[in-house]
C-alpha positions in Angstrom: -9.6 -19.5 -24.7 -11.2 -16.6 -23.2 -9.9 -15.8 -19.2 -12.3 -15.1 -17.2 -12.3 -12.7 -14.7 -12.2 -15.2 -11.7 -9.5 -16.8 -13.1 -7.6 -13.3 -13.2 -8.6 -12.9 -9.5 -7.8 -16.7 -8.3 -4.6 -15.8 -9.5 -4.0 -12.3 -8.4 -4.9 -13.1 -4.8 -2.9 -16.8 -5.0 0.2 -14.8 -6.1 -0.7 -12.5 -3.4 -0.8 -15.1 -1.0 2.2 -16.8 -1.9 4.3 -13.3 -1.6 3.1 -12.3 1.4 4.0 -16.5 3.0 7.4 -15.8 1.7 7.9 -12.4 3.4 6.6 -13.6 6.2 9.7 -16.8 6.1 11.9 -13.8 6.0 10.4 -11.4 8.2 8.9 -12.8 11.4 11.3 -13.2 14.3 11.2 -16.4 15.9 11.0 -20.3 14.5 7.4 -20.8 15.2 6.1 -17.4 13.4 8.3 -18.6 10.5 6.8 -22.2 10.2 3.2 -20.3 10.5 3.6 -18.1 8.0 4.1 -20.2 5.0 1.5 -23.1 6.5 -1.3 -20.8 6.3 -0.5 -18.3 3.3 0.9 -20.4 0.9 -1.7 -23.5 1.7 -4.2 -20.6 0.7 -2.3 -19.5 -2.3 -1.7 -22.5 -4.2 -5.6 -23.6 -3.0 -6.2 -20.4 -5.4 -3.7 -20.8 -7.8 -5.5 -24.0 -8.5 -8.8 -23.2 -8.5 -7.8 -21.2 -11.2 -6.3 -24.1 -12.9 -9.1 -25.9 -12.6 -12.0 -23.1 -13.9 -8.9 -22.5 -16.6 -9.1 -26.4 -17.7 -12.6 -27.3 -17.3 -12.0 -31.1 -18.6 -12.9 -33.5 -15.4 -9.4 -35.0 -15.5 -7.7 -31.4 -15.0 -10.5 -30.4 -12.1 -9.9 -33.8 -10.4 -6.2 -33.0 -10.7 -6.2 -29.9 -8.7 -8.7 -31.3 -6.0 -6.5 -34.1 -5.3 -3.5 -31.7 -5.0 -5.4 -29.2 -3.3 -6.5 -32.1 -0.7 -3.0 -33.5 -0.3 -1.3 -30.2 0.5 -4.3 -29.0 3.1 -4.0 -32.4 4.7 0.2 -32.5 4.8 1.3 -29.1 5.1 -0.3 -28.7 8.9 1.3 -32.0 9.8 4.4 -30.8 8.0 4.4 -27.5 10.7 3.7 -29.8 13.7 6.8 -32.4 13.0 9.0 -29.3 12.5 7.7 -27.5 15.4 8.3 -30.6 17.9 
């Protein structure tokens, strides 16, 4: 199959994304700017890694796939930083 050059990008800036959540687990100083960092960057991330997955796979079961996973991780991973952050 051919890669498109959205794919290459999706996953470029989702690698990106994901790098820069796990320097920021490492880097920030206190609890709270830990639990941020990885809530917001690596939701992003994987939302591009699988949008790349999905243009990648075009069958519906592959795209419907990702969606779901991409709904279930934006829906959890905020209420995943409140529990820890209470």
């Amino acid at each position: 199959m051919v890669t498109s050059v959205l794919e290459i990008v999706a996953v470029a800036l989702g690698a990106l994304f994901m790098f820069i959540a796990s320097l920021g687990v490492l880097r920030l100083s206190d609890f709270y700017a830990r639990i941020h960092a990885p809530t917001k960057a690596a939701t992003l991330g994987l939302a591009l890694l699988l949008v790349a997955f999905a243009l990648h796979v075009p069958e519906l079961t592959s795209v419907t796939k990702a969606a779901l996973a991409l709904l279930f991780i934006a829906a959890t991973a905020p209420v995943g930083a409140h529990i820890l952050s209470r």
